[in-house]
N, C-alpha and C positions, 0 to 999 in steps of 0.2 A: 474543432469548434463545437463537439457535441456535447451536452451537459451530462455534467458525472453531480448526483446527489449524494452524500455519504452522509453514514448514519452509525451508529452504533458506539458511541463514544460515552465515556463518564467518570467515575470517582470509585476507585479499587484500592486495595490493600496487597499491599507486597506478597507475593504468590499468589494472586490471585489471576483469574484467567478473565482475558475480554474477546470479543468480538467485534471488529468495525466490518463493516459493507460499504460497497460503492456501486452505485447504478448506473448502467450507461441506455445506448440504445441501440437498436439493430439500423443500419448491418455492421457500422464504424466499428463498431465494441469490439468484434469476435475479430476484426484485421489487423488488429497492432498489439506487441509486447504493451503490458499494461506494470505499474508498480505502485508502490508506496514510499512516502516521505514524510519525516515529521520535524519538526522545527520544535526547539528550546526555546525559552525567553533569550533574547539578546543572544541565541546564535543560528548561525544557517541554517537552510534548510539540507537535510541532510539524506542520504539514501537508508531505505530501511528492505524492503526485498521487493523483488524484480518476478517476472513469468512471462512467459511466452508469448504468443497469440494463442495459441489451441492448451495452454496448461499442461507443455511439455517439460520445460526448463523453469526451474526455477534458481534465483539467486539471490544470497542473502549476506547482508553484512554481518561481520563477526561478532557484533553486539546483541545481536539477537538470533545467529543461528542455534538451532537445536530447542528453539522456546518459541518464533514463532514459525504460521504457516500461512503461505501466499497462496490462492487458488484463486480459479479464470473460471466462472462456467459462461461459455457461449449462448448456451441455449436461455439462460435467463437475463443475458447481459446484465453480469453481478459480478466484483471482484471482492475478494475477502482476505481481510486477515486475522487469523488465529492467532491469538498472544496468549501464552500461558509465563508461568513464573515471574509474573511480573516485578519491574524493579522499580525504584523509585526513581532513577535515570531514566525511565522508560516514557516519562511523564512530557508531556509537549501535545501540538497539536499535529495531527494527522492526516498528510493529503494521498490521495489517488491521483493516477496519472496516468493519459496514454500516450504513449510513442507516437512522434511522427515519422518515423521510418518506419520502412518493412522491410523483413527477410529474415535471417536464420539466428535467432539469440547468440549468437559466438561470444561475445562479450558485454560486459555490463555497459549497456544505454545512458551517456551520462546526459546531467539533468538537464542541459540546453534543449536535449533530442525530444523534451516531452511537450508536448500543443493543448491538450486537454487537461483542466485541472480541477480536482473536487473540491467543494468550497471550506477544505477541513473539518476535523473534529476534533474535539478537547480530550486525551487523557492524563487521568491526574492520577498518579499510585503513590499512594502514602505510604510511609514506611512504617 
């Protein structure tokens, strides 16, 4: 139930590198596995990568492993994602998300498992 603000979204060019943020709030923030999803016009929402609670594990779908980076920091209750090489399939809107389970990351959190949701962000990579 705690609000997630995200920010950092816009209008790039293929290879080009973005940043989004997500805000939460203490103390929710730092106790559950938190991720990212983004959604296509006219298709699902889809998994994009995943991390821990403490920014132990991290998991990423094959579409964007090696190009982006998921990180947690606690102390600021902040989730980020790193996007470099961007594609123009990369394009859609982008939510944050925290788990409503706890306990050991062992496998990827599917999307029913997530309670909090950031109110998206738009990015758009042209080609």
């Amino acid at each position: 139930q705690a609000q997630l603000i995200q920010s950092g979204g816009g209008l790039v060019q293929a290879g080009d590198s973005l940043r989004l943020s997500c805000a939460g709030s203490a103390p929710t923030f730092s106790l559950y596995a938190m991720a990212w999803f983004r959604q296509a016009p006219g298709k699902e929402r889809e998994f994009v990568a995943g991390v821990s609670r403490r920014n132990i594990v991290t998991d990423y779908s094959d579409f964007v492993k090696g190009r982006f980076t998921i990180s947690k920091d606690n102390a600021k209750n902040r989730l980020y994602l790193q996007m470099s090489s961007l594609k123009p399939e990369d394009t859609g809107v982008y939510y944050c998300a925290r788990a409503s389970v706890f306990g050991p990351y062992e496998r990827r959190i599917a999307v029913t498992e997530y309670a909090d949701w950031g109110q998206g962000t738009q990015v758009t990579v042209s080609s």
